[in-house]
C-alpha positions as CSV (number, residue, x, y, z in Angstrom):
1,X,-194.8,21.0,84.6
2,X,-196.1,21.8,88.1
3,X,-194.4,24.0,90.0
4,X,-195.0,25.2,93.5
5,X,-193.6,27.7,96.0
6,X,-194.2,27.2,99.8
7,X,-193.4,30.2,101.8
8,X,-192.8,30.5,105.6
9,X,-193.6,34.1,106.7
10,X,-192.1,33.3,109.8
11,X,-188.7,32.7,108.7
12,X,-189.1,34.6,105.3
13,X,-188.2,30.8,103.6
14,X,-189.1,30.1,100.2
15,X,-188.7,26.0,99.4
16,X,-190.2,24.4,95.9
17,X,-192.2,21.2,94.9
18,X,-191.2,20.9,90.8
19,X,-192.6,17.9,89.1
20,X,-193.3,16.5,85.7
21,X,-197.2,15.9,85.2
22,X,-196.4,13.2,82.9
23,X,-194.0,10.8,84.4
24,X,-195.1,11.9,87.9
25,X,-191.2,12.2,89.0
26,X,-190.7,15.0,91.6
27,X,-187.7,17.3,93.5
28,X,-188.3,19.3,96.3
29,X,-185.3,22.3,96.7
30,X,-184.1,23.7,100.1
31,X,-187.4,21.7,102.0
32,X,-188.0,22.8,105.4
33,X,-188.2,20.5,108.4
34,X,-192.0,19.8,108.8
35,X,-192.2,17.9,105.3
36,X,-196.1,17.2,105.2
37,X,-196.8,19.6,103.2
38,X,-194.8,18.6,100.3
39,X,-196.0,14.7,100.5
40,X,-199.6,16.4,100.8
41,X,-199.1,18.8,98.0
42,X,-197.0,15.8,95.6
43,X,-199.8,13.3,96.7
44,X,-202.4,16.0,95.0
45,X,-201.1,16.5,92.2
46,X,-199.9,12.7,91.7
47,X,-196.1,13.3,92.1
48,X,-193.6,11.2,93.5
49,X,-190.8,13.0,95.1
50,X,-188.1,11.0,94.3
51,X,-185.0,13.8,95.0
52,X,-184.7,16.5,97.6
53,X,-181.6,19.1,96.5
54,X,-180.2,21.5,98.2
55,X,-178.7,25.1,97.4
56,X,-176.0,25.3,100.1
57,X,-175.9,24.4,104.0
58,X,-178.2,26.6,105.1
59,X,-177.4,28.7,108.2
60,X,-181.2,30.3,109.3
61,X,-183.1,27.0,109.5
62,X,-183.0,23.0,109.4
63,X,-183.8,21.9,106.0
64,X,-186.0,19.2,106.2
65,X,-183.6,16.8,103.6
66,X,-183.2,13.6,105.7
67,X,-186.8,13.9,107.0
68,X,-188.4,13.7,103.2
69,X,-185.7,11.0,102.7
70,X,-186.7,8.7,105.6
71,X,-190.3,9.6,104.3
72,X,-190.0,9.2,100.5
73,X,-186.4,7.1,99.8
74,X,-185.3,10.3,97.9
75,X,-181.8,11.2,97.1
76,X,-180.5,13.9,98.8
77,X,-178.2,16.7,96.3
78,X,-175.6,19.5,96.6
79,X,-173.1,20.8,94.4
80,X,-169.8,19.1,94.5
81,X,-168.1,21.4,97.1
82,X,-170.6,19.9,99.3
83,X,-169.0,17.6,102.2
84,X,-171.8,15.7,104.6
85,X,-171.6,12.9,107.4
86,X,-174.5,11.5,104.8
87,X,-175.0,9.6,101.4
88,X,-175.3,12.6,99.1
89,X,-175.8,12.8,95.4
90,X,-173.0,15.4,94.3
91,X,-174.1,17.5,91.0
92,X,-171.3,19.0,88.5
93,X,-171.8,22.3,87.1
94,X,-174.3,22.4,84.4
95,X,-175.1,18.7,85.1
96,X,-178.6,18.1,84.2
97,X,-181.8,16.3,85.8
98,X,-184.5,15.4,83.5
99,X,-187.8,14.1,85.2
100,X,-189.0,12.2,82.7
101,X,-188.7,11.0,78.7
102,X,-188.3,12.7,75.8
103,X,-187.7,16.5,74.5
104,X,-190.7,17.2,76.9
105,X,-189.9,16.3,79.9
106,X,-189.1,18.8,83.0
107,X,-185.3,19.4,83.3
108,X,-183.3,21.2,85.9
109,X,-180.1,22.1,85.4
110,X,-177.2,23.1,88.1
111,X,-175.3,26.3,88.2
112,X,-172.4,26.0,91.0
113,X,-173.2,29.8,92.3
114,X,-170.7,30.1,95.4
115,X,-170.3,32.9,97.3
116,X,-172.9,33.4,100.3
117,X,-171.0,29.9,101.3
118,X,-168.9,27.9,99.1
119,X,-171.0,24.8,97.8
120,X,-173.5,27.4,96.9
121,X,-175.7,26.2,93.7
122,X,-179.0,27.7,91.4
123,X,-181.0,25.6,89.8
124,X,-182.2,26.5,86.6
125,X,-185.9,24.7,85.8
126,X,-186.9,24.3,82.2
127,X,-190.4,23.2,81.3
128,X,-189.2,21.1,78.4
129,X,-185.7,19.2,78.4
130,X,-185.4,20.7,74.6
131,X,-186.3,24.1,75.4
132,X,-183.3,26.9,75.1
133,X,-184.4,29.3,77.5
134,X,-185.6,28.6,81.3
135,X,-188.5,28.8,83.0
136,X,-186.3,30.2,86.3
137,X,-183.9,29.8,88.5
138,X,-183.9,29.1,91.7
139,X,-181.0,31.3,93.1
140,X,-181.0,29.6,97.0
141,X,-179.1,32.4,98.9
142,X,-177.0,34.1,96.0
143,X,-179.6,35.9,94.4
144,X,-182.4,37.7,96.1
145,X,-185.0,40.2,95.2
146,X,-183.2,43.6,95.6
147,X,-180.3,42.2,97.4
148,X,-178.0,39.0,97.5
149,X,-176.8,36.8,100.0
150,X,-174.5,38.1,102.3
151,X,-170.5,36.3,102.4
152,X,-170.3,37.4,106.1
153,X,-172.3,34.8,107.9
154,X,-169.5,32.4,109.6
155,X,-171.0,29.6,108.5
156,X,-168.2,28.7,106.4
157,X,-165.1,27.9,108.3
158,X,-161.8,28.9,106.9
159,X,-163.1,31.0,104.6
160,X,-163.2,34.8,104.5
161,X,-165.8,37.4,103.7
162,X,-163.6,38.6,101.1
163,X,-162.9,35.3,99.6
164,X,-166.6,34.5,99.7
165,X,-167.4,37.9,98.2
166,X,-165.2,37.8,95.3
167,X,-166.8,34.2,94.6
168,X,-170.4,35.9,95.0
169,X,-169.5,39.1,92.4
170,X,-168.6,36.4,89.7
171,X,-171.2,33.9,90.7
172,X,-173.9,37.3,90.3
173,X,-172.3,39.0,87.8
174,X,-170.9,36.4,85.6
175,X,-173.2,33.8,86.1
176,X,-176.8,34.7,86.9
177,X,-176.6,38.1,85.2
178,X,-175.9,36.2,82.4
179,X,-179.2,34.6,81.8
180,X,-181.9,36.1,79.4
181,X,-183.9,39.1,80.8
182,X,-187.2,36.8,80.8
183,X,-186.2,34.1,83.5
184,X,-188.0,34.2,86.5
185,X,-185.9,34.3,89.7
186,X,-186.7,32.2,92.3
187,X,-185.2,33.0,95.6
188,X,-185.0,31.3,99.3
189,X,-185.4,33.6,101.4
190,X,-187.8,37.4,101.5
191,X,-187.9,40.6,103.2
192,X,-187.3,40.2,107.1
193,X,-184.1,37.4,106.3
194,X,-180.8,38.5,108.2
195,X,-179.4,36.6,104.6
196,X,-179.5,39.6,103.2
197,X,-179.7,43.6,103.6
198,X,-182.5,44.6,101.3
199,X,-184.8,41.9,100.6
200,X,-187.7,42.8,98.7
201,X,-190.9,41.3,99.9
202,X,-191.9,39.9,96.7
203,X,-191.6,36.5,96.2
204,X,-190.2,36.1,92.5
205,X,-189.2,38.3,89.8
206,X,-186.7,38.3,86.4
207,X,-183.2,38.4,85.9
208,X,-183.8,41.3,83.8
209,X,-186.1,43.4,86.1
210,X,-182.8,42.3,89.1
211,X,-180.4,43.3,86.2
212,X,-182.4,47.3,86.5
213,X,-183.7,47.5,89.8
214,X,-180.8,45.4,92.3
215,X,-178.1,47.3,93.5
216,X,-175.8,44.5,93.6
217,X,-176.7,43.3,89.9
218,X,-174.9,46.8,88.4
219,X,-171.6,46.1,87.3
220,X,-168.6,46.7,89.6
221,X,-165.4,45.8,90.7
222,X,-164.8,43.2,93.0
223,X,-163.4,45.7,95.7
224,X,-166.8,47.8,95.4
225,X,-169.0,44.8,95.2
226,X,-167.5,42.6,98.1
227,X,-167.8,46.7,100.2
228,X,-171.2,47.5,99.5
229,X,-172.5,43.9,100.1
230,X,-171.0,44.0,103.8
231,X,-172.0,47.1,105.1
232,X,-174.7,47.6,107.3
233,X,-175.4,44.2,107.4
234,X,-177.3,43.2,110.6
235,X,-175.7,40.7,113.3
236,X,-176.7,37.4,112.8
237,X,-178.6,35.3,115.2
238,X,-176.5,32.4,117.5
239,X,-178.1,29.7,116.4
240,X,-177.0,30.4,112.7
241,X,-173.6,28.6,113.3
242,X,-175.3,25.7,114.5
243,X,-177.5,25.1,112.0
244,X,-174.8,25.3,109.3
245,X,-173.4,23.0,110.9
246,X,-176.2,20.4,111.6
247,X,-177.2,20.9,108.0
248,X,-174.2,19.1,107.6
249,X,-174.8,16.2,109.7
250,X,-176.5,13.4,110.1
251,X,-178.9,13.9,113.2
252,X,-182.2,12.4,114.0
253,X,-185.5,13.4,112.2
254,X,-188.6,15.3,113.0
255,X,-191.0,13.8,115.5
256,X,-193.9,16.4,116.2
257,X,-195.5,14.4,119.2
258,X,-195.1,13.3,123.0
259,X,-194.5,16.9,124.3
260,X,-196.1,15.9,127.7
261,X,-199.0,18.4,128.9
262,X,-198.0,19.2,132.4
263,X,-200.2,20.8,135.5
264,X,-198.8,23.6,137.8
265,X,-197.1,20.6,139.9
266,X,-196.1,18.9,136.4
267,X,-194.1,22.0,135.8
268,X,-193.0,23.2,138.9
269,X,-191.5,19.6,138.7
270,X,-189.9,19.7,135.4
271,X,-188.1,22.6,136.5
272,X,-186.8,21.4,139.9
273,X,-185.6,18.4,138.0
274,X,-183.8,20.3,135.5
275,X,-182.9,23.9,136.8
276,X,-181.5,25.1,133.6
277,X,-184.9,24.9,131.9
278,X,-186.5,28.1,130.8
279,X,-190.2,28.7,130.8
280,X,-191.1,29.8,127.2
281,X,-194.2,31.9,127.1
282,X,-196.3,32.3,123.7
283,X,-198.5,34.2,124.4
284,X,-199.2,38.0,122.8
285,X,-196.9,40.3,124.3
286,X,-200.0,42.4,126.3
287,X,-201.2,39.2,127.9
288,X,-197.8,38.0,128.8
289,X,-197.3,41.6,130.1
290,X,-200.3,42.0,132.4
291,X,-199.5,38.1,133.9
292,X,-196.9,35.6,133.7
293,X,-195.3,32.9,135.6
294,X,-192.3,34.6,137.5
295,X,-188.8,33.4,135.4
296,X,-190.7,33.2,132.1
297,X,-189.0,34.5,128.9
298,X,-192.0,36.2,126.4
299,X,-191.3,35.1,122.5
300,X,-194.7,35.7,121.0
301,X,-196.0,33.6,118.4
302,X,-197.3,36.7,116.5
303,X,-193.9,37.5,115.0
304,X,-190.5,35.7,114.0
305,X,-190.9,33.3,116.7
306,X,-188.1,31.2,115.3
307,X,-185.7,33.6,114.6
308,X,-186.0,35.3,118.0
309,X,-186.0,32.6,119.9
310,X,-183.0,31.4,118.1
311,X,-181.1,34.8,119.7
312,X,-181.8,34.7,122.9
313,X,-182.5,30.9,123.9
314,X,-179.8,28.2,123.1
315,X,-180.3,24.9,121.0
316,X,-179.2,22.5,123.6
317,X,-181.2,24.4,127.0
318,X,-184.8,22.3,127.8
319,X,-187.8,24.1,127.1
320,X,-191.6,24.3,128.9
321,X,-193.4,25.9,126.3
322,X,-196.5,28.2,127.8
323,X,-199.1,29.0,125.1
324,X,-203.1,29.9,125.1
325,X,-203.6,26.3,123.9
326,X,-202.9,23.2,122.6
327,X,-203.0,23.8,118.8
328,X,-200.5,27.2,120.0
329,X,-198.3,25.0,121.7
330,X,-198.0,22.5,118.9
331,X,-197.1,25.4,116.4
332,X,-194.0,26.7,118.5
333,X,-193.1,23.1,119.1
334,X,-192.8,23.3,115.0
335,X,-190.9,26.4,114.9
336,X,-188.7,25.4,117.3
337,X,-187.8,22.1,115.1
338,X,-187.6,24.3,111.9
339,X,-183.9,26.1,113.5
340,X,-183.0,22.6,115.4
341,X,-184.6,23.6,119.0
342,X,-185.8,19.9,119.6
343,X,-185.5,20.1,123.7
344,X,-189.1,20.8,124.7
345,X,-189.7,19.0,127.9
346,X,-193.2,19.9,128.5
347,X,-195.8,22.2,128.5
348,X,-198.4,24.3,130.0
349,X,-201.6,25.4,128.2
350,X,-204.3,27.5,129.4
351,X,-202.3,29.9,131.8
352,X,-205.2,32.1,132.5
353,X,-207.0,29.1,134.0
354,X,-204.2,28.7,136.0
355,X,-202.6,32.2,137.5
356,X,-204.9,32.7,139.6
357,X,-203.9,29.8,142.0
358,X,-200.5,31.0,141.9
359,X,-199.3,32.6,144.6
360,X,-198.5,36.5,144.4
361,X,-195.1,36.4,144.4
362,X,-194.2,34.0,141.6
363,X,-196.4,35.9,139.3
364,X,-194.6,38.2,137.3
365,X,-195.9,41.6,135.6
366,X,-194.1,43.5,132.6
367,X,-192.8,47.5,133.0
368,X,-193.9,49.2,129.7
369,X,-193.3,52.6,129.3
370,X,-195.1,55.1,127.1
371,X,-192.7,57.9,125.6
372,X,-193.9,60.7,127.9
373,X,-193.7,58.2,130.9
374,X,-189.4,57.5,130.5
375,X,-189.3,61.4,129.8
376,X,-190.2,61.7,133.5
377,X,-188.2,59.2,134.6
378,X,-185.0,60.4,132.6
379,X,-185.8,64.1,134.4
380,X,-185.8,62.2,137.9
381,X,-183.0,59.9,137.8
382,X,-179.6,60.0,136.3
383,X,-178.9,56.5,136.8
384,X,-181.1,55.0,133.7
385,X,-179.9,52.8,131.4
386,X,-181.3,53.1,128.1
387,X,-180.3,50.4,125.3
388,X,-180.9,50.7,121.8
389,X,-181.9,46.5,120.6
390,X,-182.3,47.9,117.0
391,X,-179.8,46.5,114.1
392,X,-177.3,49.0,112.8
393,X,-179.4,50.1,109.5
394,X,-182.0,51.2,111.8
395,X,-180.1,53.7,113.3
396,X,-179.9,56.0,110.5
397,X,-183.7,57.5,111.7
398,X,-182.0,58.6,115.2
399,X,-182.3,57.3,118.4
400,X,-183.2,58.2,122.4
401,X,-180.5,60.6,123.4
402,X,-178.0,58.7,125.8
403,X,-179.0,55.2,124.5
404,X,-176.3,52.3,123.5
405,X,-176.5,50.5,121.2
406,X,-177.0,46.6,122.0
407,X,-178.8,44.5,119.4
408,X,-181.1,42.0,120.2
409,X,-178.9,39.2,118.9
410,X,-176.4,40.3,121.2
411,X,-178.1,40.4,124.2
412,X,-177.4,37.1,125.6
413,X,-173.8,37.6,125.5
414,X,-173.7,40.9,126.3
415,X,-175.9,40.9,129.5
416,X,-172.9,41.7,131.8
417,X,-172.4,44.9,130.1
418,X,-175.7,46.2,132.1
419,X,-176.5,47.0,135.6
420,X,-178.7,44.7,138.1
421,X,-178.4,47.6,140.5
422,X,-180.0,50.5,138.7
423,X,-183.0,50.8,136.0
424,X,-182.9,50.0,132.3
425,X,-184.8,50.3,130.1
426,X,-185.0,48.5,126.5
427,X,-186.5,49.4,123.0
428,X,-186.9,48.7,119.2
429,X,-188.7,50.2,116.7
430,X,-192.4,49.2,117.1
431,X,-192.2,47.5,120.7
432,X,-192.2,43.7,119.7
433,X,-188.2,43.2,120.2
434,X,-188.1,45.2,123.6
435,X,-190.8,43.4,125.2
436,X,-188.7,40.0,124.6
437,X,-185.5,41.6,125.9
438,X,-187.4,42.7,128.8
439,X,-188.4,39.7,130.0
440,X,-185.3,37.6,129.0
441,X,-183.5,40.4,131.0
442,X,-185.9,39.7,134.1
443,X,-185.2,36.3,133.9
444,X,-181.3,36.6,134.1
445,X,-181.7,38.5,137.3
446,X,-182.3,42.1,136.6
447,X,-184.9,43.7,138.8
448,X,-185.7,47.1,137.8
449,X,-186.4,46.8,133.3
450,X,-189.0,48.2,131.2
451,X,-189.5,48.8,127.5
452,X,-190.9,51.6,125.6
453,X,-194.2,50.9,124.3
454,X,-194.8,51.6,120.5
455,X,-190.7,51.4,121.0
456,X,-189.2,54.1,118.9
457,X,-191.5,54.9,116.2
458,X,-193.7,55.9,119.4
459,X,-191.2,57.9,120.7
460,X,-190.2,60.0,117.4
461,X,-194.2,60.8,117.3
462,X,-193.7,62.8,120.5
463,X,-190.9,65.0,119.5
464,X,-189.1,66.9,116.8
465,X,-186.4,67.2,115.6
466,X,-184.9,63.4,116.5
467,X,-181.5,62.9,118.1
């Protein structure tokens, strides 16, 4: 058997390349949208991919399922609650896939697991058709390392959270916990997901180490399981309804070139021919801080990219992307595709080359604020808006006296709730959030914003105790 995990930092995504050696037969599970590497990695190690299945309609990125089809001729799988505008091979519960001939040959089996979302499925992957005990299972969004998939995401319409978690307690407790101790769990998704609550960042472990260690593994009642699986959960980013819904969808594919490479003019043109573009600058958060083209937003490329750009920007809004270089540009044009961002309408590379020729007062300069600094502003002024970007589990280690409470993935709808007359200023825990907000805040018309630099961790090194 081969068996490979591809993991996407940026997202926290786990997808998987499992093939048998003998016949060569392939399937890749919950692929993401850039499919080269698993036709590199099959090509290597002579597979075929001949199958591409899929745990559930995922709602944090665009699987990459029609772009390995148009590439390979594969299938394309769900469980049987699954309902596309696509040719989809539906798999029963416990229905079997077996990659080759003989008592040998790789097998996968499918567990219908709903619960995150209804067509939810695992796949349990068996080295041998004729062996009685798995390898693993791949547990999509239902199962993850210290935590499972949250039922509160609305990607599912007409279903409720309490629906979905009764489905999940059964699918978890029932189900998966009813596998031997030794099968290795496979999840999609790691620590930094907004799938989950508590994701470990290990990439695999056991049914039996989850059975000990997960909180949501311990037997319960539905009523406790469904109320400690939905608190404290974290809002989830726009674009997440979107993408449950493409998933859905036929749509066109991939295509990673003809973002044109545009001048000062080239830009300056782009933008007068479509106003509603935003200038999407890549850059690390201290260059784009110290210099930037006037109306830019800052989404460094240094963090989740995707994710954030997927709260604050909208899918269907043209973008001129703003990086250090080419081989910059060409990786946020990639991360954009991966959540379905596809309108990038240009670019600009080498900024520093260029800022100089621009003239003083379309060059932009960030406000960051050391601790001691908004200490002395807050003694000065009473008219200081302070906002609090950090997601509601963070807020158990305090927070800035006077601050509210606005998290990042609410800030674009939320924007009228703050003052373009008066200073505000933003912050996170370590400084990376804020310094996005700020800058998406300066492009929507405030004046007068700044962000804590270090964000609060910074500021709780300067005092004691902590609001």
């Amino acid at each position: 058997m081969y068996f490979a995990q591809h993991y996407l930092d940026c997202l926290s995504q786990a997808s998987y390349l499992i093939g048998d050696e003998a016949s060569g037969r392939a399937v890749v599970v919950d692929p993401r949208r850039d499919v080269d590497v698993y036709l590199a990695d099959a090509a290597e190690h002579g597979l075929r991919i001949e199958g591409v299945l899929l745990t559930h309609f995922h709602a944090d990125f665009l699987a990459g399922h029609l772009e390995l089809a148009e590439r390979t001729g594969a299938w394309i799988g769900y469980g049987t609650a699954a309902t596309t505008d696509f040719p989809v091979r539906h798999f029963a519960d416990h229905e079997r896939l077996v990659l080759g001939e003989g008592p040998d040959a790789v097998a996968l089996e499918v567990l219908h697991t709903p619960g995150h979302t209804p067509e939810s499925i695992s796949v349990l992957v068996y080295e041998r058709a004729a062996d009685e005990r798995a390898y693993g299972v791949l547990t999509g969004d239902a199962l993850f390392i210290g935590d499972v998939g949250r039922p509160d995401l609305l990607a599912s319409v007409g279903v409720t959270a309490d629906e979905l978690g009764a489905m999940l307690h059964d699918s978890v407790q029932r189900t998966l916990m009813g596998l031997p101790d030794e099968v290795r769990v496979f999840p999609a998704h790691g620590a930094g997901s907004a799938c989950g609550k508590n994701l470990s960042t290990e990439k695999w472990s056991t049914i039996g180490e989850q059975r000990r260690t997960n909180y949501a593994c311990q037997p319960m009642s539905v009523e406790r399981f469904v109320e400690i699986v939905t608190e404290g959960q974290s809002v989830a980013p726009a674009y997440f309804a979107y993408d449950a819904m493409l998933n859905r969808q036929q749509r066109e594919t991939f295509d990673p070139s003809g973002v044109a490479e545009l001048d000062l003019a080239g830009l300056r043109a782009a933008v007068d021919a479509d106003p509603a573009a935003t200038l999407l600058d890549v850059r690390l958060a201290e260059d784009f801080n110290a210099g930037h083209l006037a109306g830019s937003v800052s989404i460094p490329l240094d963090g989740r990219f995707a994710e954030t750009a997927g709260m604050v920007l909208r899918h269907d809004e043209p973008l001129v992307v703003i990086a250090d270089d080419a081989a910059a540009r060409d990786e946020a044009v990639v991360r954009l595709a991966r959540i379905g961002f596809d309108r990038v309408v240009g670019s600009l590379v080498d900024l520093d080359a260029v800022l100089p020729t621009v003239p003083a007062d379309r060059v932009g300069h960030g406000s960051r604020l050391t601790p001691l600094a908004l200490d002395g502003i807050l003694a000065a002024r009473d008219d200081v808006t302070l906002v609090d970007l950090r997601n509601a589990a963070e807020l158990e280690q305090g927070g800035v006296p006077g601050a509210h409470h606005l998290p990042l993935a609410q800030l674009r709808d939320r924007i009228a709730e703050l003052p373009t007359d008066a200073p505000v200023v933003v912050y996170c825990a370590g400084g990376w959030r804020s310094s996005v907000a700020a800058s998406y805040l300066r492009s929507r018309g405030l004046t007068d914003v700044s962000d804590i630099l270090g964000g609060f961790n910074a500021y709780q090194l300067t005092r004691t105790p902590v609001a």
